[in-house]
C-alpha positions as CSV (number, residue, x, y, z in Angstrom):
1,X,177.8,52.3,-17.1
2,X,176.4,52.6,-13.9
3,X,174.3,49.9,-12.8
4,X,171.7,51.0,-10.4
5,X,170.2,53.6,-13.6
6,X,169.1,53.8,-17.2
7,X,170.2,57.1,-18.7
8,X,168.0,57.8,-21.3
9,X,168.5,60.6,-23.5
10,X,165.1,62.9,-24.5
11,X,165.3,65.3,-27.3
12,X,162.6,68.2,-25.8
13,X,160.8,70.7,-28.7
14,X,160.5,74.4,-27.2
15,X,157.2,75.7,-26.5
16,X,155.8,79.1,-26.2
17,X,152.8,81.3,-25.4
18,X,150.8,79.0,-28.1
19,X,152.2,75.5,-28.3
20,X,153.2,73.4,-25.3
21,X,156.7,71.8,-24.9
22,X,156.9,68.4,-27.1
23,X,159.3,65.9,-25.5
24,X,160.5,63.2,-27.1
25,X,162.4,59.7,-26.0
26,X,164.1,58.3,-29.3
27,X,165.5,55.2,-28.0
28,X,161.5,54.0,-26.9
29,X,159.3,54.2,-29.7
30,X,156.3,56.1,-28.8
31,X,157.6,57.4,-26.0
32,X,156.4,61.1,-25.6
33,X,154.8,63.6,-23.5
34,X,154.7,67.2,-23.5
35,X,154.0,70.1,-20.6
36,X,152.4,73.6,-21.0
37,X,154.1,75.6,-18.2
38,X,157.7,75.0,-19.2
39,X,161.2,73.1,-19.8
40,X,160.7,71.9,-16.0
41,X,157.3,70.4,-16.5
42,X,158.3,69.0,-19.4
43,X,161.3,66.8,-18.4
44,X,159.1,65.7,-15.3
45,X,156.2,64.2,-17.7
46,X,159.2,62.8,-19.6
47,X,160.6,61.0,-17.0
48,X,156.9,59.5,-15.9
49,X,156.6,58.7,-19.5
50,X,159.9,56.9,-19.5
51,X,158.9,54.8,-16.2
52,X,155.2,53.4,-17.7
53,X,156.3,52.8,-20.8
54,X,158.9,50.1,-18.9
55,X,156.5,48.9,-16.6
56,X,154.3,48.3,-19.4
57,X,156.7,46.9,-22.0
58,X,158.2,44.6,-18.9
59,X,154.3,43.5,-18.3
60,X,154.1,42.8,-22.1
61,X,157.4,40.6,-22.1
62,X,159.5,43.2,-24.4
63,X,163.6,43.6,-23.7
64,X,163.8,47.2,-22.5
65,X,166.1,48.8,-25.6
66,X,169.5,50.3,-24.2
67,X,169.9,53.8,-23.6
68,X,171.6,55.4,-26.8
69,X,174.5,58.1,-27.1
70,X,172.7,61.8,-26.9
71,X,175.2,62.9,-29.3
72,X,174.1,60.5,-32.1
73,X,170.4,62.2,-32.2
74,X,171.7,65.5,-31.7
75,X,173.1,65.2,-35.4
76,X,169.6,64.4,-37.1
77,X,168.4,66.5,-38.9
78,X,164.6,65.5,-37.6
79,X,166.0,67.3,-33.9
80,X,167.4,70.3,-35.3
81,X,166.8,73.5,-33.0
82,X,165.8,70.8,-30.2
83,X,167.2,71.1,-26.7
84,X,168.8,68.0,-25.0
85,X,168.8,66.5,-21.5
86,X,169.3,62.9,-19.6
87,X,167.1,61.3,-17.8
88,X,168.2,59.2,-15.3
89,X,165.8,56.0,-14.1
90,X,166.3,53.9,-11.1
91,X,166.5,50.2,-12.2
92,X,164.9,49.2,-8.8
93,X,162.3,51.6,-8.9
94,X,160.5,50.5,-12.6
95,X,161.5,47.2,-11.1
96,X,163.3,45.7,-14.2
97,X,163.7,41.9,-14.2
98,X,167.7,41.5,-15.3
99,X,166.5,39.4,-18.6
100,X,164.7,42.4,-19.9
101,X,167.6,44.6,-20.1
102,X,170.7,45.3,-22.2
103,X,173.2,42.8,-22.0
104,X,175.7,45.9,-20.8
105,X,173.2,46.5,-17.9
106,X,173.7,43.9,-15.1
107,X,172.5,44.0,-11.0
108,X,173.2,42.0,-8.4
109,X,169.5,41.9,-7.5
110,X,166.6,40.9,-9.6
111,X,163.0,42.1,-8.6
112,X,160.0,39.8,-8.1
């Protein structure tokens, strides 16, 4: 795993001319957003959703849960006709103190 990033898998609903693009981020419970104008919009309100919900579980003293395999959600049934993408987060930029993340996810730096 690379070391500097989370890789967070995000299962994205499509929209259309009547219902805005749902976005979801299994591996964080509660972790959604959605976007009106597109697949574009949508993944960049996913990724800001991604980055406060850290921050905010960090502030609240929660472990930040490891990033799961995409391919395990893609065979719920729950996600079916969903499209799939990565999102990539910077470990320095949410700032994540090294004893809130997965054991598999070490830095040489720790922020304070």
């Amino acid at each position: 795993m690379d070391q500097t990033h989370l890789r967070y898998p995000i299962a994205i609903e499509p929209g259309n001319a009547h219902t805005a693009w749902g976005v979801v981020v299994p591996d964080l419970p509660g972790c959604f957003s959605a976007a009106d104008s597109g697949i574009d919009e949508a993944i960049d309100n996913a990724k800001e959703s991604i980055e406060l919900w850290i921050k905010d579980a960090i502030d609240a003293g929660k472990d930040i849960p490891k990033p799961s395999s995409i391919l395990a959600f893609q065979k719920k049934n729950e996600f079916q006709g969903w499209l799939w993408t990565i999102i990539e987060i910077n470990r320095d930029y949410v700032c994540v103190p090294s004893d809130h993340l997965p054991r598999t996810f070490a830095c040489d730096q720790r922020c304070d």
